[in-house]
GUMI-948645 format. One record per residue (C-alpha): residue number from 1; x, y, z. Coordinates in nm, 3 decimals, always signed. Example, Ala and Ser with C-alpha at 12.3 -4.5 7.8 and 13.67 -1.06 7.14 Angstrom:
residues 2
+-----+---------+---------+---------+
! num !      px !      py !      pz !
+-----+---------+---------+---------+
!   1 !  +1.230 !  -0.450 !  +0.780 !
!   2 !  +1.367 !  -0.106 !  +0.714 !
+-----+---------+---------+---------+
END
This chain:
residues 306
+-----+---------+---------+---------+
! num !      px !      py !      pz !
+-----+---------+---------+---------+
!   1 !  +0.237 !  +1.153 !  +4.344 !
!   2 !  -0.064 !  +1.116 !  +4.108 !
!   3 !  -0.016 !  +0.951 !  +3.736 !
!   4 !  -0.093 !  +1.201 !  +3.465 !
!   5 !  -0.326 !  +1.037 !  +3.229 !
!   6 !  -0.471 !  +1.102 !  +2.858 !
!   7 !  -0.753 !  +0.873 !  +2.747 !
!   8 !  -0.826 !  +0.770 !  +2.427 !
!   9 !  -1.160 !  +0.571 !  +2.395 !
!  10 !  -1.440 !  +0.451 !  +2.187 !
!  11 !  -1.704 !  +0.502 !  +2.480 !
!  12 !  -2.081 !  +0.429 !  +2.402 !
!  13 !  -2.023 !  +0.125 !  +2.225 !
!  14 !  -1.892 !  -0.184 !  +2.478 !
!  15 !  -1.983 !  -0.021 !  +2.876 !
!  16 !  -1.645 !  -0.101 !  +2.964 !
!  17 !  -1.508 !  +0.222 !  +2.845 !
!  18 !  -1.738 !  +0.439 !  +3.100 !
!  19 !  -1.672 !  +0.197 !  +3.364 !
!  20 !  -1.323 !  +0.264 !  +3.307 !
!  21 !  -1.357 !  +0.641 !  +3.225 !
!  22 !  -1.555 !  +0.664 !  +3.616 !
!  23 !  -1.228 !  +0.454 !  +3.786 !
!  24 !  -1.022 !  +0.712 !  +3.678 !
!  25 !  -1.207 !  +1.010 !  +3.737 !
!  26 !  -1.226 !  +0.840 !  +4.128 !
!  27 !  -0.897 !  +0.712 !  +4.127 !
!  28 !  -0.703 !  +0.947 !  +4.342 !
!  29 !  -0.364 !  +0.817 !  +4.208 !
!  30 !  -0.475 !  +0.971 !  +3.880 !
!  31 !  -0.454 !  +1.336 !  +3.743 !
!  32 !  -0.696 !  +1.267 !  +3.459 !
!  33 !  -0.548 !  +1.526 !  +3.170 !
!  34 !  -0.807 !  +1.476 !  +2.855 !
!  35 !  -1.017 !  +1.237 !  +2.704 !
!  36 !  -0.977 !  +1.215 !  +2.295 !
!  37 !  -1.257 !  +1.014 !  +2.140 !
!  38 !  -1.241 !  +0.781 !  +1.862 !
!  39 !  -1.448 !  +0.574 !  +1.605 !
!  40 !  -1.776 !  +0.591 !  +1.460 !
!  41 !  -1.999 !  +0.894 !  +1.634 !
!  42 !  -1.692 !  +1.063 !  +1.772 !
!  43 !  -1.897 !  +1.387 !  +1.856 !
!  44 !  -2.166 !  +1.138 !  +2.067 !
!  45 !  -1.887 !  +0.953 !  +2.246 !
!  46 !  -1.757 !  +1.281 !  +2.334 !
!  47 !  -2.092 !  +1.379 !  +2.499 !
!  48 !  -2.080 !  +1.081 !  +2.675 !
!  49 !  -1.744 !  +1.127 !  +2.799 !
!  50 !  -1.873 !  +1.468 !  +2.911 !
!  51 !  -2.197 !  +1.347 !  +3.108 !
!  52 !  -1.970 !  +1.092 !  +3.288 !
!  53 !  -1.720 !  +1.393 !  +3.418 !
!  54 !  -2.026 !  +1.632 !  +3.454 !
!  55 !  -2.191 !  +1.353 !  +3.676 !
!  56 !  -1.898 !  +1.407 !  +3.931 !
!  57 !  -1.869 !  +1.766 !  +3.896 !
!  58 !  -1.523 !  +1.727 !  +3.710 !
!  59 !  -1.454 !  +1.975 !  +3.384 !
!  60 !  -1.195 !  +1.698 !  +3.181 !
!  61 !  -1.107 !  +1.876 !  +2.819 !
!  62 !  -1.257 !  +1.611 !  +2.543 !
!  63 !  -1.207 !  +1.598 !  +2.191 !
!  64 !  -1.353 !  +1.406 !  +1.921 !
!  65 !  -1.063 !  +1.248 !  +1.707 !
!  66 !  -1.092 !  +1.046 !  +1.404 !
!  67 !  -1.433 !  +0.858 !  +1.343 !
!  68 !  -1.280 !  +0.661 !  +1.077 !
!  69 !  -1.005 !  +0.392 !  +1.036 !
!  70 !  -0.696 !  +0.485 !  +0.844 !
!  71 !  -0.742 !  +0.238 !  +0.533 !
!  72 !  -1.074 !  +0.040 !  +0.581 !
!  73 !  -1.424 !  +0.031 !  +0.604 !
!  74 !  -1.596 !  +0.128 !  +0.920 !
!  75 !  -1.691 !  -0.159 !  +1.205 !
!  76 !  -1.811 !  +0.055 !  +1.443 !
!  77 !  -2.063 !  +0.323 !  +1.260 !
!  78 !  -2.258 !  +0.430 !  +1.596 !
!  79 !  -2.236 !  +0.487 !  +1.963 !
!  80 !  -2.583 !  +0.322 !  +2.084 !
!  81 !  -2.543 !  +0.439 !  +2.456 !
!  82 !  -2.565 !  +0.766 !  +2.333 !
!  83 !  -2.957 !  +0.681 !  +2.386 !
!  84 !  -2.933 !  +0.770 !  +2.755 !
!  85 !  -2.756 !  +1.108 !  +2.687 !
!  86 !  -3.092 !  +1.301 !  +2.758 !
!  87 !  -3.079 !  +1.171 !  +3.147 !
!  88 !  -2.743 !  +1.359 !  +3.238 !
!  89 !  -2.610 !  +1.723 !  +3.134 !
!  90 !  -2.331 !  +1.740 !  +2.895 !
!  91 !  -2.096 !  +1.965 !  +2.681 !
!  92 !  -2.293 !  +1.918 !  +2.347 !
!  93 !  -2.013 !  +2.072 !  +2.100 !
!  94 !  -1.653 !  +1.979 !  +2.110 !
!  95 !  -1.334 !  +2.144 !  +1.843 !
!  96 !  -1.271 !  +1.928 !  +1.607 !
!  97 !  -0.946 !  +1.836 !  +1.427 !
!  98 !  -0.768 !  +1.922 !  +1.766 !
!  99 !  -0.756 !  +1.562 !  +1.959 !
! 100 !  -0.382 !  +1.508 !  +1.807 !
! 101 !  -0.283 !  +1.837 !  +1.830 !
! 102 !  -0.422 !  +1.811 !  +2.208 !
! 103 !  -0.208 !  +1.447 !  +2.258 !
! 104 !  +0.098 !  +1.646 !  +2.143 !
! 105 !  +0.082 !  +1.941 !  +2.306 !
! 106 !  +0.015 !  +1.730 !  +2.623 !
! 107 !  +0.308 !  +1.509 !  +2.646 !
! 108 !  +0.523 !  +1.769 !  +2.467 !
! 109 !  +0.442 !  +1.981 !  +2.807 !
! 110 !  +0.489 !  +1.702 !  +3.019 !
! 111 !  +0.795 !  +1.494 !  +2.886 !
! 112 !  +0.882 !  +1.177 !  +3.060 !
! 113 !  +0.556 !  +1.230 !  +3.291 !
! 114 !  +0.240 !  +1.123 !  +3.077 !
! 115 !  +0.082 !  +0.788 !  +3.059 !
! 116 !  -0.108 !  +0.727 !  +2.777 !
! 117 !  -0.401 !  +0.495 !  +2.795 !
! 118 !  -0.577 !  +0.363 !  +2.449 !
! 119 !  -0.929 !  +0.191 !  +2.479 !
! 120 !  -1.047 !  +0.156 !  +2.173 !
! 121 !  -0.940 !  +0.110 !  +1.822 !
! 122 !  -0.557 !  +0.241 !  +1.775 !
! 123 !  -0.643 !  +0.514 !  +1.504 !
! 124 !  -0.595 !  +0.852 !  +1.695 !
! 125 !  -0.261 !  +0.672 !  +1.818 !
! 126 !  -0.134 !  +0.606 !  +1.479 !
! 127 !  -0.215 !  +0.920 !  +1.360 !
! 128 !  -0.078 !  +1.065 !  +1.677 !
! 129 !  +0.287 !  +0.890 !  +1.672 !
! 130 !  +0.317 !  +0.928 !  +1.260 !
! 131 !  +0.267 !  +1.310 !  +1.331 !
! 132 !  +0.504 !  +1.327 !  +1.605 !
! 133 !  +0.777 !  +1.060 !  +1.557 !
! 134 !  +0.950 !  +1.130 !  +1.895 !
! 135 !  +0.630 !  +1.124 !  +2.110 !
! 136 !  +0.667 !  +0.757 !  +2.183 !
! 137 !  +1.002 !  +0.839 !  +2.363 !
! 138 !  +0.873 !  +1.108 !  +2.567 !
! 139 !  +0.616 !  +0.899 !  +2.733 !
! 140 !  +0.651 !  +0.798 !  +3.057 !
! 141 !  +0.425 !  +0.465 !  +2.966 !
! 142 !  +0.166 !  +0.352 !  +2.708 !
! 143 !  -0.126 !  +0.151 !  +2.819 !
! 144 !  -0.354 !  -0.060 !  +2.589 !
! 145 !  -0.656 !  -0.271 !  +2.578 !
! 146 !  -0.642 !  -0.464 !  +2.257 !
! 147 !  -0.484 !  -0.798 !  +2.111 !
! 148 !  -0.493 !  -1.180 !  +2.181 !
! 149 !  -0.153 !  -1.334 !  +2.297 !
! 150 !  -0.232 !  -1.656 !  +2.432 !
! 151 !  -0.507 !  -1.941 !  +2.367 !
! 152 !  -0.566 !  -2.016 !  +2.743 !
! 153 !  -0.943 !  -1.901 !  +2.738 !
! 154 !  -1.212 !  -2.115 !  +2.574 !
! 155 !  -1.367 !  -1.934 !  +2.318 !
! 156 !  -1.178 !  -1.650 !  +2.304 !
! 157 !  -0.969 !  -1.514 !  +1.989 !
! 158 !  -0.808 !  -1.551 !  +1.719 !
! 159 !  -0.951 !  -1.127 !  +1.677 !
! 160 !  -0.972 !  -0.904 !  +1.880 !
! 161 !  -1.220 !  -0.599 !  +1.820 !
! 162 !  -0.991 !  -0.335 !  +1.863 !
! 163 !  -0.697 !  -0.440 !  +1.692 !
! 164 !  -0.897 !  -0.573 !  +1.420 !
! 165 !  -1.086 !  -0.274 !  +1.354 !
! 166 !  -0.796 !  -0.067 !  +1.252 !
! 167 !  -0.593 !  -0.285 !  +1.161 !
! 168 !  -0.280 !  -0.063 !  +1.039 !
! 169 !  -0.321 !  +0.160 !  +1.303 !
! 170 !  -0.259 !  -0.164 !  +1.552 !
! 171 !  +0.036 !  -0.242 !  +1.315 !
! 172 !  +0.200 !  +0.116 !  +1.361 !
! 173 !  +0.136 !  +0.159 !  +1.730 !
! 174 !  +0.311 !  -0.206 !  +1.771 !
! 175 !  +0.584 !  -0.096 !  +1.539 !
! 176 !  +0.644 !  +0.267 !  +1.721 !
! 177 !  +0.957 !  +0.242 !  +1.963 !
! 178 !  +0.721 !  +0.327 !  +2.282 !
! 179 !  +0.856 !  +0.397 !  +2.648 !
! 180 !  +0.667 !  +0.141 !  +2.862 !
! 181 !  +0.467 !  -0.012 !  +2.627 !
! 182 !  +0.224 !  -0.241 !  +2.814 !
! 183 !  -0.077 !  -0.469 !  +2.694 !
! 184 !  -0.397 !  -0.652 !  +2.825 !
! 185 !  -0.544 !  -0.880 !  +2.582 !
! 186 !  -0.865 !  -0.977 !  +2.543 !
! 187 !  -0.727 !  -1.336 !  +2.698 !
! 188 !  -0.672 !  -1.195 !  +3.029 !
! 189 !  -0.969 !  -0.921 !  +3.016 !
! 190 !  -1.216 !  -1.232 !  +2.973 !
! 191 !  -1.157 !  -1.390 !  +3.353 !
! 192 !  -1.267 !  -1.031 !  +3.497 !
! 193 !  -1.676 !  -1.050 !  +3.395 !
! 194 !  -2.002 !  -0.969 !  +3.611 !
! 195 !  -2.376 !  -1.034 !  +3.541 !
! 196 !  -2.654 !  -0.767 !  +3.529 !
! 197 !  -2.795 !  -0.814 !  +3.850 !
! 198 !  -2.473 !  -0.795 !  +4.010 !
! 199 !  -2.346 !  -0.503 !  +3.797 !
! 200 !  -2.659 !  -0.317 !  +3.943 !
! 201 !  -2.637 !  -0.400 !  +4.293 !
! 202 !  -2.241 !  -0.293 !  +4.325 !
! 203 !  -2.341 !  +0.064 !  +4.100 !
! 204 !  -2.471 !  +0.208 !  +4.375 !
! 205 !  -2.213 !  +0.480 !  +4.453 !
! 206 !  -2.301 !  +0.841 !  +4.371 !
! 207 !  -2.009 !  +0.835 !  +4.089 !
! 208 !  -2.162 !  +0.509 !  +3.912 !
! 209 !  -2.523 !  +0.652 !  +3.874 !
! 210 !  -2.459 !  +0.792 !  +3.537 !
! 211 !  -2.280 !  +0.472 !  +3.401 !
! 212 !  -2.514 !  +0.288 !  +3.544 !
! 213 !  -2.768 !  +0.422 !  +3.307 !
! 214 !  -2.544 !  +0.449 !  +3.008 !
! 215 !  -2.519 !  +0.053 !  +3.088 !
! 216 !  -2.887 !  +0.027 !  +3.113 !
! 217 !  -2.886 !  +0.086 !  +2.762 !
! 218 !  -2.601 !  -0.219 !  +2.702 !
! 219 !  -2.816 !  -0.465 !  +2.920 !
! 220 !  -3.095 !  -0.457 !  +2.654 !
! 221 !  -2.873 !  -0.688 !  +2.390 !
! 222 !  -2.651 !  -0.856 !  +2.728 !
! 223 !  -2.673 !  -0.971 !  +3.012 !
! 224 !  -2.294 !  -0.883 !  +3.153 !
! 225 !  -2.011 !  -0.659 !  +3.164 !
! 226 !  -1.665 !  -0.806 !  +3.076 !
! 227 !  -1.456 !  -0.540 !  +3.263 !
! 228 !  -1.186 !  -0.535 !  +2.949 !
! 229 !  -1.111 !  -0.150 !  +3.016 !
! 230 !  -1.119 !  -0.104 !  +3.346 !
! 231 !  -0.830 !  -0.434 !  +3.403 !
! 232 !  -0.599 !  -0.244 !  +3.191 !
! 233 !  -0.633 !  +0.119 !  +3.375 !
! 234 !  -0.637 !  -0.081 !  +3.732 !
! 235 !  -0.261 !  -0.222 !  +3.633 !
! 236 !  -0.136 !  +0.153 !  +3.660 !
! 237 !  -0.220 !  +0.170 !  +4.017 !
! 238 !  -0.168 !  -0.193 !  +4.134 !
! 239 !  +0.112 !  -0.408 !  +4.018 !
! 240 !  -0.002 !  -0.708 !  +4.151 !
! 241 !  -0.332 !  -0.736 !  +3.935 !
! 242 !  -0.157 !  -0.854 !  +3.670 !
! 243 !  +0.155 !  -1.030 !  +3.589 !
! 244 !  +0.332 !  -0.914 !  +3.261 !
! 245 !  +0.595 !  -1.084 !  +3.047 !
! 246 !  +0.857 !  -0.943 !  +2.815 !
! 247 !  +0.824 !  -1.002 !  +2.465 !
! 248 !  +0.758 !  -0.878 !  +2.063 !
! 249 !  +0.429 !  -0.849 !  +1.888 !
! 250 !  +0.366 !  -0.822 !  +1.574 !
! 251 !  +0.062 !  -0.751 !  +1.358 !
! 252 !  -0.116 !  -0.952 !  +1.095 !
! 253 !  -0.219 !  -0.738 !  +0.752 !
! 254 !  -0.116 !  -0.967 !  +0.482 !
! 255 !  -0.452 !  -1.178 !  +0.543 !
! 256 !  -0.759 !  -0.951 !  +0.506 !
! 257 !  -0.954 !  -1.235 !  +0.698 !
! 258 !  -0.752 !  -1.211 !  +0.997 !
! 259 !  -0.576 !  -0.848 !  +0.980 !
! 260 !  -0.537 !  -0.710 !  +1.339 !
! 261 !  -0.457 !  -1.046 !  +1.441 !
! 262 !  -0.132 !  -1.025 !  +1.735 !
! 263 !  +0.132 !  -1.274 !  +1.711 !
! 264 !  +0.345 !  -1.261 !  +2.007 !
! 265 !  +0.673 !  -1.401 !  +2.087 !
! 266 !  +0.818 !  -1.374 !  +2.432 !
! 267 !  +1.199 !  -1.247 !  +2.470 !
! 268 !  +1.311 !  -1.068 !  +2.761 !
! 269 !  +1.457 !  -0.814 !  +2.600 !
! 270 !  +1.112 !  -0.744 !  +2.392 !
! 271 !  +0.989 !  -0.449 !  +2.315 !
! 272 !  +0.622 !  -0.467 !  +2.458 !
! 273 !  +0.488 !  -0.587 !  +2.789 !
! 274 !  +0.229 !  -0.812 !  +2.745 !
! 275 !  -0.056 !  -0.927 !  +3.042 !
! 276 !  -0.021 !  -1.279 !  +3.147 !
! 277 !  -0.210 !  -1.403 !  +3.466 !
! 278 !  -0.452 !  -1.176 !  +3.628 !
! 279 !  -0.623 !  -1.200 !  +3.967 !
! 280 !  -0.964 !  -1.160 !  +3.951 !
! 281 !  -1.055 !  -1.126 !  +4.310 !
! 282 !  -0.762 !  -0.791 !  +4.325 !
! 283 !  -0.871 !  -0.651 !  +4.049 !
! 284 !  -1.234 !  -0.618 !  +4.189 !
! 285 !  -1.116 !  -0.531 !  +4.531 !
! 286 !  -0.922 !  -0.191 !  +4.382 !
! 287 !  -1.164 !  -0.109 !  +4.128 !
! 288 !  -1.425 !  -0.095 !  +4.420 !
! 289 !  -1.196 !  +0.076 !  +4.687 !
! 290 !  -1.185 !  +0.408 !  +4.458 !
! 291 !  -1.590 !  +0.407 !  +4.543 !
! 292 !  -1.586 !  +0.432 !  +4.951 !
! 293 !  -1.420 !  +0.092 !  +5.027 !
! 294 !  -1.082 !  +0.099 !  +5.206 !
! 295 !  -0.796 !  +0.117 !  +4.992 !
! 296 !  -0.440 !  -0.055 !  +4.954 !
! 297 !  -0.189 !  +0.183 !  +5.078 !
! 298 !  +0.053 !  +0.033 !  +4.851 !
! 299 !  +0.240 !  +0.312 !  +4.531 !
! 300 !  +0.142 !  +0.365 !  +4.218 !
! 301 !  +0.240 !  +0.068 !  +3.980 !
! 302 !  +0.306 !  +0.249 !  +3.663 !
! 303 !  +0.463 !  +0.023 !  +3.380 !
! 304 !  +0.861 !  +0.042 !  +3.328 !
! 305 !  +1.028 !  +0.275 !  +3.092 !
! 306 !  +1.269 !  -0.008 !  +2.908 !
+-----+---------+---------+---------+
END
């Protein structure tokens, strides 16, 4: 039985959100609900969002949600891939002030059934879950991209640019009582990483054309893709990507220097599952398969309701 998904997702600023956005629309495990956008240039990231599903002949609702974070300064002003909008047809307007009201009525419609899958910056999910307070209980799982919980990566951390761009909304997410609440951090996202001219040869699929240009515009400043995004959607489908350990987070504020910053502490009984160990070499094997290759056989791996 297919996964029903809502996306939340600061597309057109780091590729790995349209990377991810074109797993899922391929993924036949998945029953993509909605997309809600978020961050600077919600309206543009919603375009995006739309050439991506127009590109595959798939009609996902989008929304733009909140372009700002709930008590700070924006990080995150502009969606630059929105420069290779004019190659590929797209919904131009979207409603606005209806992405939370869309989250709501989603999982309110489908109780115990929805996975929700954040991105980018926590602020829609914040607002979200402070609107609603029992929506976190009537998810069947919560997925995330965001946070640093170990220091087994050269180079990597203490920040990571999600959780530190809305800080409080990090804080309130990690604070909400969620069913299933699972994290990647950007310590495990770091091992899963391509260069350009390898990113090009393995876009070659019909369904990758259109992220393939959007990334055209990211390879002007890089020379890679970190695959942060698309690690944390894969988990839903294969268990065995990742391994995931029990344990509490909690969220720095009281420094202004490092707010956003996730201090973990593992417990069995925790409240959050966090990423641990990932295998590259899966990982790129099922994101791949959902693009012609042959595929595992094996069930959906959604994340545990405790």
């Amino acid at each position: 039985m297919a996964i029903k998904v809502l996306l939340d997702t600061d597309i057109g600023s780091d590729i790995d959100d349209a990377v991810a956005l074109a797993y899922l629309l391929a993924q036949p495990q998945c029953e993509l609900l909605g997309i809600t956008t978020v961050s600077g240039e919600v309206e543009k990231r919603a375009q995006i969002a739309s050439a991506i599903c127009r590109s595959v002949g798939r009609n996902i609702p989008i929304f733009p949600g909140r372009d700002m974070p709930l008590l700070k300064n924006q990080l995150q002003p502009h969606a630059p891939q929105a420069a290779a909008l004019g190659k590929w047809p797209h919904q131009d307007r979207f409603p606005h002030g209806e992405a939370i009201p869309f989250l709501q009525q989603m999982i309110r419609s489908h109780p115990d059934e929805v996975v929700l899958v954040a991105i980018g910056p926590l602020t829609n999910i914040a607002a979200l879950f402070a609107t609603d307070e029992e929506l976190p209980h009537l998810l069947k799982g919560f997925v995330m991209m965001g946070g640093v919980f170990s220091n087994r990566q050269p180079g990597v951390g203490p920040l990571e640019w999600n959780a530190m761009l809305d800080p409080h909304a990090t804080a309130i997410v990690f604070h909400s009582k969620i069913n299933g609440h699972r994290c990647v951090g950007l310590d495990i996202t770091m091992q899963v990483k391509k260069d350009a001219a390898e990113v090009r040869n393995l876009f070659q699929h019909a369904r990758l054309h259109s992220v393939l240009d959007f990334a055209e515009v990211w390879f002007q400043e890089r020379d890679s893709i970190v695959f942060h995004d698309p690690l944390a959607v894969t988990t839903l489908f294969d268990h065995q990507i990742c391994e995931f350990e029990r344990g509490d987070v909690d969220v720095e504020l009281a420094s202004e220097r490092l707010a956003g910053l996730t201090h973990w502490q593992p417990r069995p009984d925790g409240r959050h599952e966090v990423a641990t160990r990932v295998d590259p070499s899966r990982f790129f094997e099922n994101y791949f398969s959902v693009f012609g290759h042959n595929q595992s056989t094996q069930p959906p791996a959604i994340c545990s309701t405790g």
